[in-house]
N, CA, C and O of each residue as an XYZ file, in Angstrom:
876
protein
N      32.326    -52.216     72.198
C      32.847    -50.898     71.832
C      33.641    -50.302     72.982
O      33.248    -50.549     74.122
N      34.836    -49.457     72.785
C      35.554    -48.762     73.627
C      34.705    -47.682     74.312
O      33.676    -47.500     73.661
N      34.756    -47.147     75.060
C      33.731    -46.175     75.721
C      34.406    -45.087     75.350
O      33.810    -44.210     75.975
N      35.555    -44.373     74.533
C      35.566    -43.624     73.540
C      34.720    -43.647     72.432
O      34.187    -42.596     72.078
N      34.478    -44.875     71.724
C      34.009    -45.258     70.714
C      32.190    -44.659     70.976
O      31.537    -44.088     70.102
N      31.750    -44.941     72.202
C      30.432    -44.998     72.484
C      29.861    -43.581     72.586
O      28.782    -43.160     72.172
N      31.135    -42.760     73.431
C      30.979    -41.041     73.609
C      31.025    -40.341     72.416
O      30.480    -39.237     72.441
N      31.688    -40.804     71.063
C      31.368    -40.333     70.023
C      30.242    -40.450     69.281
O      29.728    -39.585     68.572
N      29.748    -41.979     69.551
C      27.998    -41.634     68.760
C      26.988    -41.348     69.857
O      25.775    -41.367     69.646
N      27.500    -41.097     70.965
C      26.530    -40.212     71.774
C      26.723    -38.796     71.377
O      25.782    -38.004     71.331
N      27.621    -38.565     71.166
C      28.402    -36.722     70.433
C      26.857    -36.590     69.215
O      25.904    -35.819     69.104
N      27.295    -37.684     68.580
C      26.832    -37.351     66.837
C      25.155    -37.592     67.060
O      24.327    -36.914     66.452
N      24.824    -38.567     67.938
C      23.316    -38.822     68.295
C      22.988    -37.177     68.884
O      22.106    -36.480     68.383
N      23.594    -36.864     69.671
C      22.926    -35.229     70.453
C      23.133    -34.356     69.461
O      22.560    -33.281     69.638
N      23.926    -34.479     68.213
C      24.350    -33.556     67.592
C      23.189    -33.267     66.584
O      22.902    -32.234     65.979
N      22.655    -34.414     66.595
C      21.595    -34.369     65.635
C      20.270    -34.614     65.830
O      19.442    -35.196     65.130
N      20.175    -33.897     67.247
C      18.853    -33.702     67.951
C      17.966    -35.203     68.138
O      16.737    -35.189     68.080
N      18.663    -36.357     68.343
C      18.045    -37.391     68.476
C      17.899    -38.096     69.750
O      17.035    -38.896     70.109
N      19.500    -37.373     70.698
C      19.307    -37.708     72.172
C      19.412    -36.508     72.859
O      20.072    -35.599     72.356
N      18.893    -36.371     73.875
C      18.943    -35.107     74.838
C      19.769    -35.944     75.988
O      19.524    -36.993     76.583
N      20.952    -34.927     76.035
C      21.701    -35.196     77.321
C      21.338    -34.303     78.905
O      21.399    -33.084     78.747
N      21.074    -34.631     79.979
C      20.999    -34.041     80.984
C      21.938    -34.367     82.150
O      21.959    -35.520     82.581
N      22.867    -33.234     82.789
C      23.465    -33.618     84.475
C      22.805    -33.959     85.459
O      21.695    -33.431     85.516
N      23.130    -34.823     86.471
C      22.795    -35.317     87.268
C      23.372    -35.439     88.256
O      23.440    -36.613     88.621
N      23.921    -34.611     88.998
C      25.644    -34.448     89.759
C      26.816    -34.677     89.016
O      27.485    -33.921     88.311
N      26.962    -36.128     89.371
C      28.384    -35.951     88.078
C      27.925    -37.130     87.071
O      28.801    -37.753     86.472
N      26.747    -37.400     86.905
C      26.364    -38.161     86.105
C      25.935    -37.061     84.845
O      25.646    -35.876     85.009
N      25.975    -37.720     83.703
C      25.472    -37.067     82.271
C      24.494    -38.581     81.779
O      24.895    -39.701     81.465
N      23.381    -38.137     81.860
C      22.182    -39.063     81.341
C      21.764    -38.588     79.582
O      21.600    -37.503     79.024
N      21.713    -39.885     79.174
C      21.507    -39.965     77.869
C      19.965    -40.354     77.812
O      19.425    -41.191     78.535
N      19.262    -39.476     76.663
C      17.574    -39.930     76.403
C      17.215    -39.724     74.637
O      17.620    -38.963     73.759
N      16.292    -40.790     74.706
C      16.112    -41.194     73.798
C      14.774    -39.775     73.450
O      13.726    -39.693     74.090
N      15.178    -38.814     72.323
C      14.367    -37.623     71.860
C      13.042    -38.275     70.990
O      13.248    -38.602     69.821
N      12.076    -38.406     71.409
C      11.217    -38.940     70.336
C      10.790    -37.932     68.874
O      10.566    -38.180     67.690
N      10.830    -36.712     69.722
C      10.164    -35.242     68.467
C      11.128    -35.520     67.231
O      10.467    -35.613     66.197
N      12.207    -35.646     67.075
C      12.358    -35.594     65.393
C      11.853    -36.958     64.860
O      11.753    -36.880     63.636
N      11.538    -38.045     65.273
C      11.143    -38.741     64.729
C       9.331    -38.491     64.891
O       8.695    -38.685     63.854
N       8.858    -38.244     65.636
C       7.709    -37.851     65.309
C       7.208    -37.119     64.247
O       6.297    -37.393     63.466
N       8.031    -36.013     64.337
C       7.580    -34.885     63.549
C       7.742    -35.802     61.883
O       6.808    -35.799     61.081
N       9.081    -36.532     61.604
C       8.979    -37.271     60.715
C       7.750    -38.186     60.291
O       6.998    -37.975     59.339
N       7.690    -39.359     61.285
C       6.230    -39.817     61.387
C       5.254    -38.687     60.585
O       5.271    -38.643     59.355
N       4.841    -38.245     60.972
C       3.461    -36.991     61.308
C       3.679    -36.472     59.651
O       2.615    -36.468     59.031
N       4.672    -36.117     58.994
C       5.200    -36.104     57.715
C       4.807    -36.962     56.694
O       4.069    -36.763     55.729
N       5.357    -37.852     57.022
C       5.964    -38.920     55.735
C       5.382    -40.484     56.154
O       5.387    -41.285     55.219
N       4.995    -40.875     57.180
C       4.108    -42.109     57.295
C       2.410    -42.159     57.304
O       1.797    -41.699     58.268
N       1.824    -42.660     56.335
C       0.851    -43.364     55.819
C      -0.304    -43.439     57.187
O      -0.187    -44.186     58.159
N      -1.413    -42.454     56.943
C      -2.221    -42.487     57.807
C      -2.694    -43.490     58.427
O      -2.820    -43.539     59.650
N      -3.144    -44.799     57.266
C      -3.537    -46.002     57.270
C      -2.749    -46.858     57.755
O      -3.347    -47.855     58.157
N      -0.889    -46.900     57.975
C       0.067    -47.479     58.576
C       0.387    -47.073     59.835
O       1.128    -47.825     60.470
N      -0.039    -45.932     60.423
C      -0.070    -45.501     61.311
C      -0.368    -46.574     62.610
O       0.440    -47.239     63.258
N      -2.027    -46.462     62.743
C      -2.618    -47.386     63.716
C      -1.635    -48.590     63.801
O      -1.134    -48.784     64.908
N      -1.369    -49.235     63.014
C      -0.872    -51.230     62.885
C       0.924    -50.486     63.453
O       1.363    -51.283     64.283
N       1.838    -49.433     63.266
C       2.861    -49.257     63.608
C       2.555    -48.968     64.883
O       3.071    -49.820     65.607
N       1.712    -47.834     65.751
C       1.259    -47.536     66.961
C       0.985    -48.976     67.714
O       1.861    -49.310     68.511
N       0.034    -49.730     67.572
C      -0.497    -50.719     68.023
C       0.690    -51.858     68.579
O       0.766    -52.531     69.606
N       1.871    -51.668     66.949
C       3.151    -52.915     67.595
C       3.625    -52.226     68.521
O       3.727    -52.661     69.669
N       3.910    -51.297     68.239
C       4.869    -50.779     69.751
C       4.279    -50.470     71.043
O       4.738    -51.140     71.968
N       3.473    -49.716     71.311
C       2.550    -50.357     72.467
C       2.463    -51.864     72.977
O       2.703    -52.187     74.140
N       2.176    -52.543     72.199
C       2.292    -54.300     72.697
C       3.628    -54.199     73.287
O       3.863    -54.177     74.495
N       4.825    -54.114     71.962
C       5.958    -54.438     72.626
C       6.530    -53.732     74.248
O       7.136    -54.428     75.063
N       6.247    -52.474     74.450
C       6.375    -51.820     75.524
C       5.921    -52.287     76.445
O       6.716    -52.376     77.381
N       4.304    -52.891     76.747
C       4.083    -53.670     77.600
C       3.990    -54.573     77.477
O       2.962    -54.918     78.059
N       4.673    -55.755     76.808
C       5.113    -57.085     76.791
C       7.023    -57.378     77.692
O       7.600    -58.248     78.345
N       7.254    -56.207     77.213
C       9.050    -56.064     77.562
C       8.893    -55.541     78.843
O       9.504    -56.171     79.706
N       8.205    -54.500     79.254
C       8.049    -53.702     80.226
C       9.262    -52.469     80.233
O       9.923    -52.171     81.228
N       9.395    -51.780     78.767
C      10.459    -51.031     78.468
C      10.153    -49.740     78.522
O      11.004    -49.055     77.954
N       9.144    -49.050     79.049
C       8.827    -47.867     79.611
C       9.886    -47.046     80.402
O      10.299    -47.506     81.466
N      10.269    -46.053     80.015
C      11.267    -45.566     80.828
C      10.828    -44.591     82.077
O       9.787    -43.969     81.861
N      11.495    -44.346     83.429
C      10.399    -43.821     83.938
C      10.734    -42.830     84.128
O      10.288    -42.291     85.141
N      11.729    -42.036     83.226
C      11.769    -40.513     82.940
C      11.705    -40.503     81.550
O      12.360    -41.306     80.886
N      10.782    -39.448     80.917
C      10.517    -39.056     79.183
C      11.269    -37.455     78.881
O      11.044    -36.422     79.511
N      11.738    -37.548     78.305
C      12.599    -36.521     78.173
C      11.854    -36.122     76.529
O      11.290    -37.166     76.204
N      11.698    -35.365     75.724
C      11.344    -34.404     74.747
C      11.747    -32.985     74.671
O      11.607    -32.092     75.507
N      12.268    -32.965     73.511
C      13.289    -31.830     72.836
C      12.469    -31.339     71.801
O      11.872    -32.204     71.160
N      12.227    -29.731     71.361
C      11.687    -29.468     69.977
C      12.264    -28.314     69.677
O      12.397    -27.603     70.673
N      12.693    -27.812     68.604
C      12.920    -26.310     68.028
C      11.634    -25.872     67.341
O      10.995    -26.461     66.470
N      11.311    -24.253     68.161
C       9.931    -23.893     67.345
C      10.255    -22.298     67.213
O      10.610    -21.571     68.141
N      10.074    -21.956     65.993
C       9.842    -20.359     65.639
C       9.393    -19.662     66.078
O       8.609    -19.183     65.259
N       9.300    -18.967     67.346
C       9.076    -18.113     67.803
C       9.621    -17.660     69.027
O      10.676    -18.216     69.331
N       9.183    -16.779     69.842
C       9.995    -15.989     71.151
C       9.782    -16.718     72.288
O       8.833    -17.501     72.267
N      10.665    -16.613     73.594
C      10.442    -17.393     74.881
C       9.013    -17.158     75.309
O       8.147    -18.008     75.519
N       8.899    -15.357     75.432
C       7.173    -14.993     76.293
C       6.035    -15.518     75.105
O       5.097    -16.099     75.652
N       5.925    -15.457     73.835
C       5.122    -16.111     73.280
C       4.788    -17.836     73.751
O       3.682    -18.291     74.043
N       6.184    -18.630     73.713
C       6.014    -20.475     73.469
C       5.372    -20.179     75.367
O       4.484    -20.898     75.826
N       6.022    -19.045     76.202
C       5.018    -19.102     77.802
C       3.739    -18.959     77.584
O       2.965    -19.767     78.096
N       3.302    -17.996     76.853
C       1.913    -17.956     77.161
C       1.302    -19.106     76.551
O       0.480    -19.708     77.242
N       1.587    -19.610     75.171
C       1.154    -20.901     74.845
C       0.971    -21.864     75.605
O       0.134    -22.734     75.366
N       1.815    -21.857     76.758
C       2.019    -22.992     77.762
C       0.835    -23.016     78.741
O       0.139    -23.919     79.203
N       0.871    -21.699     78.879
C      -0.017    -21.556     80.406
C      -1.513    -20.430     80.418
O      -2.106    -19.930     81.373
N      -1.746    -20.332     79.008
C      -2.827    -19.343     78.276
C      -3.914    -20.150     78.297
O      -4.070    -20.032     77.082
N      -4.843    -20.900     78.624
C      -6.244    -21.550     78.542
C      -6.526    -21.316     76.771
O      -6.578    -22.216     75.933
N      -6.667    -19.957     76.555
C      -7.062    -19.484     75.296
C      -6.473    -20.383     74.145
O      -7.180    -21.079     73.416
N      -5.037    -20.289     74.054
C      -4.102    -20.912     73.356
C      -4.435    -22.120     73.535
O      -5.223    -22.612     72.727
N      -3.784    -23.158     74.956
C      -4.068    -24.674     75.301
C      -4.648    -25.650     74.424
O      -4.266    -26.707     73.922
N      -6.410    -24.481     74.384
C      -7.217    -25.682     74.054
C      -7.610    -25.623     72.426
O      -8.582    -26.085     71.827
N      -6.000    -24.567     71.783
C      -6.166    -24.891     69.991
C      -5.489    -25.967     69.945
O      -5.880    -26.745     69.074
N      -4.386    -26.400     70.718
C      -3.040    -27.041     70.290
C      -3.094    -28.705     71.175
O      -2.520    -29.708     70.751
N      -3.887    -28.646     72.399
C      -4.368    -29.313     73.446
C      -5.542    -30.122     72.883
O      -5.671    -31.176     73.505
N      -6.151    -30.012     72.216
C      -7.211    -30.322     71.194
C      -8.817    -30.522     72.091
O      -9.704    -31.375     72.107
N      -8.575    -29.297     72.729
C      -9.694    -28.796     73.481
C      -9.923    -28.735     74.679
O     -11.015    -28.700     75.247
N      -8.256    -28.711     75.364
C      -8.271    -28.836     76.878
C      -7.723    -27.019     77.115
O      -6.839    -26.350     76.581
N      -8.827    -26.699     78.246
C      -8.057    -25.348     78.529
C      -7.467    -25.051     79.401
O      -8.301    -24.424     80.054
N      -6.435    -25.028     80.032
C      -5.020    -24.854     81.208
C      -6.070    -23.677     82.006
O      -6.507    -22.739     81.339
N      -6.408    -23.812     83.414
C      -6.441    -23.148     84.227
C      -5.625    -23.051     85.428
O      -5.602    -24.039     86.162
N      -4.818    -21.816     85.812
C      -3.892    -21.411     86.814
C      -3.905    -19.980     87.079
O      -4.369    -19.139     86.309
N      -3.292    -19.716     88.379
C      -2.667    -18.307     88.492
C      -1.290    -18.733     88.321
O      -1.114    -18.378     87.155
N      -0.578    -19.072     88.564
C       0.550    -19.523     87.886
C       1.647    -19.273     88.555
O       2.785    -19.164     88.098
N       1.046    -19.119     90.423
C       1.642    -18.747     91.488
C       2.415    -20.289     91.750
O       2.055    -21.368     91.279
N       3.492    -20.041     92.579
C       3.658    -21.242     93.000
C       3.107    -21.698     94.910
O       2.941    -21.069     95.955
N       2.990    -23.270     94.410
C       1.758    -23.352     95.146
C       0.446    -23.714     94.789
O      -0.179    -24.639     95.309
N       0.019    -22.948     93.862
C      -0.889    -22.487     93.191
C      -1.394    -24.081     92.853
O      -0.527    -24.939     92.686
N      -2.640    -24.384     92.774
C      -2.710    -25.566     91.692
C      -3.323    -24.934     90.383
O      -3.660    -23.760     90.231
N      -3.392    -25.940     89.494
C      -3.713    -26.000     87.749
C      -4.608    -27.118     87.492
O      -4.770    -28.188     88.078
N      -5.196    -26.549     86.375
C      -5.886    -28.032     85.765
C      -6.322    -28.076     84.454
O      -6.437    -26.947     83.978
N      -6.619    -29.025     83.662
C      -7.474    -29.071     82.246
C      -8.683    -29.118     82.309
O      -9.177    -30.161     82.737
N      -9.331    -28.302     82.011
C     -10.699    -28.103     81.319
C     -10.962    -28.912     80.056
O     -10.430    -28.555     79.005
N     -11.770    -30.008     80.100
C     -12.128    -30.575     78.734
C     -13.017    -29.528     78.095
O     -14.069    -29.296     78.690
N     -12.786    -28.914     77.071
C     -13.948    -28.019     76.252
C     -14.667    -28.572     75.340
O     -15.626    -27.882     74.995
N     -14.524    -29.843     74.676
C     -15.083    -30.596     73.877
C     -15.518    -32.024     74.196
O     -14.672    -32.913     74.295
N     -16.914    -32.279     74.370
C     -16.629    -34.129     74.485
C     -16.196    -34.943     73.499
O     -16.429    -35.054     72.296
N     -15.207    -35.724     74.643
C     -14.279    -36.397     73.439
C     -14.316    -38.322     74.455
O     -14.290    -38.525     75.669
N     -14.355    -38.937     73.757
C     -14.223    -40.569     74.075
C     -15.317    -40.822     74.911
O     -15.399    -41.879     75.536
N     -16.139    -39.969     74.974
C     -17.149    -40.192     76.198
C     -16.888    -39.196     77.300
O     -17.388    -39.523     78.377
N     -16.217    -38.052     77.286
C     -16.036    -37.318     78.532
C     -16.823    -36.212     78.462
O     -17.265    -35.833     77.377
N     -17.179    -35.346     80.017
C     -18.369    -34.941     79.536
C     -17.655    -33.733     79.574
O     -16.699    -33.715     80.350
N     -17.903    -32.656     78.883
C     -17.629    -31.099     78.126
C     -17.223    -30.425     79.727
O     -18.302    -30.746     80.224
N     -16.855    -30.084     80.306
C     -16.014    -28.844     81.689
C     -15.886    -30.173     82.742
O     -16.167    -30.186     83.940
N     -15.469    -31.073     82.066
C     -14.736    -32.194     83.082
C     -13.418    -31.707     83.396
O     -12.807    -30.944     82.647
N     -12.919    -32.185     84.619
C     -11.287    -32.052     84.552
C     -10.508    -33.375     83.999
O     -11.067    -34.471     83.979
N      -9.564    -33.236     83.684
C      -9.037    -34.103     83.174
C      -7.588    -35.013     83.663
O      -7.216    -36.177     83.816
N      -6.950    -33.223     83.811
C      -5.643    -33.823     84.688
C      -5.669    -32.213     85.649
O      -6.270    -31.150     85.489
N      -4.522    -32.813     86.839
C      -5.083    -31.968     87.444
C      -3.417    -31.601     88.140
O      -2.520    -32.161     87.510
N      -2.958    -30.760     89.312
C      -2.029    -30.999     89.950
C      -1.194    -29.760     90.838
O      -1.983    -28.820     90.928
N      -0.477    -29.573     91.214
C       0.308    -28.061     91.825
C       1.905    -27.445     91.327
O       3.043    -27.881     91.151
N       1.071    -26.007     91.226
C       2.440    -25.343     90.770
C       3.387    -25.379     91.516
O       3.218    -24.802     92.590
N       5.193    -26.273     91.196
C       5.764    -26.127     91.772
C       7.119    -25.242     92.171
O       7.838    -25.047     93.151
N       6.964    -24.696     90.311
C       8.090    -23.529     90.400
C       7.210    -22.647     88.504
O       6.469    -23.034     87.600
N       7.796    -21.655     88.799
C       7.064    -20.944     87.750
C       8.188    -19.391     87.792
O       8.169    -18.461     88.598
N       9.076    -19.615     86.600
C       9.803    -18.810     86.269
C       9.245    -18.132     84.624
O       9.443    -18.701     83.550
N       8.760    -17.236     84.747
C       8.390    -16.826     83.259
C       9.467    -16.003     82.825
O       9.812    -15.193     83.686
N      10.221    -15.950     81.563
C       9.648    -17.093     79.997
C      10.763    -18.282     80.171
O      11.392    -18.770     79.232
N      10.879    -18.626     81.428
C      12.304    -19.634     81.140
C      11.674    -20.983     81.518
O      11.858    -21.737     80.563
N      11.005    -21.615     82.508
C      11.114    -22.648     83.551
C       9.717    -22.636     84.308
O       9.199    -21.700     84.917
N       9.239    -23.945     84.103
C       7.905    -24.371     84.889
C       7.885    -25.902     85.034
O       8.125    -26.766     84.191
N       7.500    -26.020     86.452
C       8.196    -27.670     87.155
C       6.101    -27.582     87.559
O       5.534    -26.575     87.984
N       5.623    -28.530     87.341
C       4.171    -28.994     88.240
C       3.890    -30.178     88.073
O       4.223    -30.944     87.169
N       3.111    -30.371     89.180
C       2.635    -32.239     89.500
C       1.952    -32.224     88.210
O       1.631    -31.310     87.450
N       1.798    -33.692     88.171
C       0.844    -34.319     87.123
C      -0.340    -35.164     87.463
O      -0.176    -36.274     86.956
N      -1.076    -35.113     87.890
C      -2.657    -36.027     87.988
C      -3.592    -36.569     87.126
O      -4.716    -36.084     86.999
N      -3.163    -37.640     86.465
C      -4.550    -37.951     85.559
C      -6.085    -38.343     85.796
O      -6.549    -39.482     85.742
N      -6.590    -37.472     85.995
C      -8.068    -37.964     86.453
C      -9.160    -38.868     85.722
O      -9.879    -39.637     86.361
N      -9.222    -38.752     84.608
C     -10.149    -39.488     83.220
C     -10.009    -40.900     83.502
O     -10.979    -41.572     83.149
N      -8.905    -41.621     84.132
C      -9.137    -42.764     84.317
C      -8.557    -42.988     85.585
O      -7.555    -42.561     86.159
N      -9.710    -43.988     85.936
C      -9.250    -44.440     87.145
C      -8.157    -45.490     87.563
O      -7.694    -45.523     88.703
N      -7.883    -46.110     86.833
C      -6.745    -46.425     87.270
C      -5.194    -46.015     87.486
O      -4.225    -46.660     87.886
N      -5.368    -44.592     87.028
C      -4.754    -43.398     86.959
C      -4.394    -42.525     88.285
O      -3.381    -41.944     88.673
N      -5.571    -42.691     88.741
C      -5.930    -41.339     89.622
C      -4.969    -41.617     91.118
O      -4.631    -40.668     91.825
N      -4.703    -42.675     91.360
C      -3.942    -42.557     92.066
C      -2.383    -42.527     92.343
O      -1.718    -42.658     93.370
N      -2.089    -42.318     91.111
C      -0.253    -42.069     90.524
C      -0.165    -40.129     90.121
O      -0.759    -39.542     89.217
N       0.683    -39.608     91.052
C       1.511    -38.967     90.796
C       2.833    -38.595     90.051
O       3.837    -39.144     90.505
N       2.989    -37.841     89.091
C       4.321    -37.662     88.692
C       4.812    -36.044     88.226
O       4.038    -35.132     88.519
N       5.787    -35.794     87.678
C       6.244    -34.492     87.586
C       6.513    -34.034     86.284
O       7.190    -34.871     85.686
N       6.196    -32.809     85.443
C       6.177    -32.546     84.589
C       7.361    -31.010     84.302
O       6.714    -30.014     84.628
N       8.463    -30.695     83.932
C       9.264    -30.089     83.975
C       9.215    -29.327     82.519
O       9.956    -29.852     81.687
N       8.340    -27.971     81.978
C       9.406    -27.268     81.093
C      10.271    -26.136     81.129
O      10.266    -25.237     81.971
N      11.171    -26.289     79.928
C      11.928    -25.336     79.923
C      12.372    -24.644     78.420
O      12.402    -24.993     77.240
N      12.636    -23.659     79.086
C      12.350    -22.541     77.630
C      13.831    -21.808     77.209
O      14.307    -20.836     77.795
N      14.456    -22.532     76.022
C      15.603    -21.727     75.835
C      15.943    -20.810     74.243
O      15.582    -21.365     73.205
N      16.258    -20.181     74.204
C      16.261    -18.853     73.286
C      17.407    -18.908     72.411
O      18.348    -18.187     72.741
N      17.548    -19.677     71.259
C      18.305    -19.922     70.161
C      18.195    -19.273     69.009
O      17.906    -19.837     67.954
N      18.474    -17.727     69.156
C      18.680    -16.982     68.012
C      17.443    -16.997     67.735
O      16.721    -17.047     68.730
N      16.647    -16.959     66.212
C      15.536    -16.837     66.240
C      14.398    -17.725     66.725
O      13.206    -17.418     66.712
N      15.038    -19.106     67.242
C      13.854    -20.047     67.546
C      14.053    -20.412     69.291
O      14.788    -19.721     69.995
N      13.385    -21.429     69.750
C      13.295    -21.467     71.031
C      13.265    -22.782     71.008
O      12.635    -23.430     70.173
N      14.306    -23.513     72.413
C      14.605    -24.950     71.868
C      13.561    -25.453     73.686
O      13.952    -25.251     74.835
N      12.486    -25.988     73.307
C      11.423    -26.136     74.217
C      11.631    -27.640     74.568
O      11.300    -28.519     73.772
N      12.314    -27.976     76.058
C      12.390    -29.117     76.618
C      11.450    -29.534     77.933
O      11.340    -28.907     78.986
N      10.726    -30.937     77.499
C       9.682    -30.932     78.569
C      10.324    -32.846     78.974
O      10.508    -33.864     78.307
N      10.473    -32.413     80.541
C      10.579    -33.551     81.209
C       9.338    -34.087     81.924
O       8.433    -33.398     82.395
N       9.461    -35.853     81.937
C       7.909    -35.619     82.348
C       8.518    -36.904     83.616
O       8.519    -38.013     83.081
N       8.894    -36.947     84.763
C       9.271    -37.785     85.575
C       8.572    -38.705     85.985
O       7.806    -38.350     86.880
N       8.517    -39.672     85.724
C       7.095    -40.621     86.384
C       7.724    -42.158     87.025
O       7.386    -43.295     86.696
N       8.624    -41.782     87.922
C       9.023    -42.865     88.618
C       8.045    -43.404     89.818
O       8.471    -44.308     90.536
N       7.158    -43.033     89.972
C       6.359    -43.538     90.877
C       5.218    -43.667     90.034
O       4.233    -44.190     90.554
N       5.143    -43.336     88.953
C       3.426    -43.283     88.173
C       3.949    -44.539     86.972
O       4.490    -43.999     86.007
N       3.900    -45.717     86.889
C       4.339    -46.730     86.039
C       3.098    -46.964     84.811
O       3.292    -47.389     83.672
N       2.111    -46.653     85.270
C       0.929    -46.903     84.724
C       0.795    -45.480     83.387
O       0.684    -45.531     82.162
N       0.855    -44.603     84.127
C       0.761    -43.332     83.860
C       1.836    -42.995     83.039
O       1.665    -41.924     82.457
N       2.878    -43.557     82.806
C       4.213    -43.413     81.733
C       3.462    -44.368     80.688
O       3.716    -43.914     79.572
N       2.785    -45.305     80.597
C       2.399    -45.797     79.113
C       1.796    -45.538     78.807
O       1.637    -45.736     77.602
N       0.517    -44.605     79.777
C      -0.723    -43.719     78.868
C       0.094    -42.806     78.113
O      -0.440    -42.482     77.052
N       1.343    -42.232     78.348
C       0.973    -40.540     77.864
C       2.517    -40.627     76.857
O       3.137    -39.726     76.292
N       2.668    -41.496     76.908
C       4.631    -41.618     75.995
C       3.962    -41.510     74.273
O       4.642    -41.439     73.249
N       2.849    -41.523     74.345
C       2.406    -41.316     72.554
C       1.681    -40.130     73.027
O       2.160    -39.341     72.213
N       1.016    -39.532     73.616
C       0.163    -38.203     73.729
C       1.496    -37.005     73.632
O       1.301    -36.176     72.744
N       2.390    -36.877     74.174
C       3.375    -35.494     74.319
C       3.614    -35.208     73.150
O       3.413    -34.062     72.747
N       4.259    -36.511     72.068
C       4.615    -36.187     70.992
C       3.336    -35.637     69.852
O       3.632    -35.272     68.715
N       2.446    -35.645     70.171
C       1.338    -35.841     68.906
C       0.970    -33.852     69.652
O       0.626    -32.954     68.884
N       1.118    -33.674     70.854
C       0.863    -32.711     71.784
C       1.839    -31.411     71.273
O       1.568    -30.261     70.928
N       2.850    -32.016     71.372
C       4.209    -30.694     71.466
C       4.513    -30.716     69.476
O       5.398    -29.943     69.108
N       3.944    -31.387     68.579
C       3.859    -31.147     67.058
C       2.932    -30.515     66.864
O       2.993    -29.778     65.880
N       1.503    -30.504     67.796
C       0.913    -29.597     67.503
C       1.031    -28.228     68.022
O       0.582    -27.301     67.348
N       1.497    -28.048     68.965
C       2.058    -26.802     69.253
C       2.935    -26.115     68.323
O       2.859    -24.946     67.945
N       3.793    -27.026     68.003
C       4.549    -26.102     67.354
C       3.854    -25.577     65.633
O       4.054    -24.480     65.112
N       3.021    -26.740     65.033
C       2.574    -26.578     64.531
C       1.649    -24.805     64.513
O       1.721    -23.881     63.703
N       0.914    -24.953     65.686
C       0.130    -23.840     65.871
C       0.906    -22.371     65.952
O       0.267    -21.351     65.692
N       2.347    -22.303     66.334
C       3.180    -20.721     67.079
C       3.785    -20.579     65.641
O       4.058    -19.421     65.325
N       4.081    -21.698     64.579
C       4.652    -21.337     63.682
C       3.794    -21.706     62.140
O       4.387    -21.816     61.067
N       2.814    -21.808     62.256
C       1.742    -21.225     61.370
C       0.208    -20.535     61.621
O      -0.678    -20.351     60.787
N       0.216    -20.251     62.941
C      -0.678    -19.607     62.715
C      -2.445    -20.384     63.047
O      -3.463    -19.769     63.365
N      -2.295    -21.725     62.852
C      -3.104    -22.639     62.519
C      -3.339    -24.082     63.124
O      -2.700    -24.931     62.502
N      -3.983    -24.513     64.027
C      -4.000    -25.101     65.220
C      -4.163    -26.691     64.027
O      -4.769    -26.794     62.961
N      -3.230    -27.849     64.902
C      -3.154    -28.901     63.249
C      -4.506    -29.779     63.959
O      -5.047    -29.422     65.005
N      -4.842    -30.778     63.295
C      -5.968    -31.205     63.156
C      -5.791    -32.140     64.098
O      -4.673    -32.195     64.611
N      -6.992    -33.228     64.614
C      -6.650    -33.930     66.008
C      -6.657    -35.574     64.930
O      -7.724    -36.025     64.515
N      -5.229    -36.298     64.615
C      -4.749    -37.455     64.387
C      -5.849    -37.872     64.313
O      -6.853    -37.167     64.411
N      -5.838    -39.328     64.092
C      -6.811    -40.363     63.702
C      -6.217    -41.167     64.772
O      -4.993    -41.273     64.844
N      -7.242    -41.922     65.871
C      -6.694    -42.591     66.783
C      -6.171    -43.781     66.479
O      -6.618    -44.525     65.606
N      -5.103    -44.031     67.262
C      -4.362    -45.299     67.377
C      -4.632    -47.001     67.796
O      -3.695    -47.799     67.771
């Protein structure tokens, strides 16, 4: 293909919320949006087809080693910037949509944060931490950059990576982009590339009905 040819279905791919483009000095990076196809998934695919579709792609990811080691996620959700903030960084909220983790911070930067498990779940025990890490920028209702620490497993615990959202204000809805950088955490990019999406549907699920969605059937 001509690299005209290629900038146009990159046009029509962003146009239709399937790639998120980001600058990079004078680079423009192209990413693959998983949320509309999730949210599709989560819709219209077969509870029971679920697991056996989850299961191939996982293999294939770590058979290929096609993990990318930046995750980029895009969503449009009904409601205001200071509302989708406090959702973000509210404990209260967290652990409807979080499916029982409650966000503790002052929300200083600097500051560290962490998850509260409120429910035992896989074997973890009820006010465990879970993930853990430091505030590194905290702009309310626009912009919040903090480390990422997974503690629950150990082979985890010693990878760092960076978690970036951002909050933008589209007429009546809010177009909520979360970067999750994990170029040094390789391990830690194949735990969590199926958790954000199942994570950020239920959120939105929850700001735009009212009603926190139910916790999936595992994979």
């Amino acid at each position: 293909m001509t690299r005209f040819g290629v900038m146009k279905h990159l046009r029509a791919l962003e146009q239709a919320g399937l790639v998120v483009t980001r600058k990079n000095g004078r680079e423009k990076l192209h990413y693959l949006n998983p949320m509309p196809v999730r949210l599709v998934h989560d819709r219209w695919v077969s509870k029971y087809r679920a697991p056996f579709a989850g299961a191939l792609a996982n293999l294939k990811s770590h058979l290929e080693g096609t993990m990318g080691s930046t995750q980029v996620y895009e969503i449009l959700i009904h409601t205001t910037p200071e509302k989708l903030w406090e959702a973000l960084t509210n404990g209260e909220i967290t652990k409807q949509y979080f499916f029982g983790e409650t966000i503790v911070s002052d929300w200083k930067k600097g500051s560290s944060w962490h998850f509260m498990l409120q429910h035992a779940r896989n074997g973890r025990a009820v006010g465990s931490r879970d993930v853990e890490g430091t505030v590194l920028e905290a702009v309310a209702p626009r912009r919040l950059v903090i480390t990422w620490q997974v503690l629950y497993d150990p082979d985890l615990k010693d990878e760092s990576s960076r978690v970036t959202y951002e909050i933008e204000k589209r007429g009546e809805v809010c177009k909520l982009t979360v970067v999750h950088e994990l170029e040094h955490a390789p391990k830690t990019a194949k735990h969590v590339v199926n958790g954000w999406g199942i994570i950020l549907a239920s959120l939105k699920t929850l700001l735009e009905t009212g009603r926190p969605m139910p916790m999936p059937d595992p994979v």
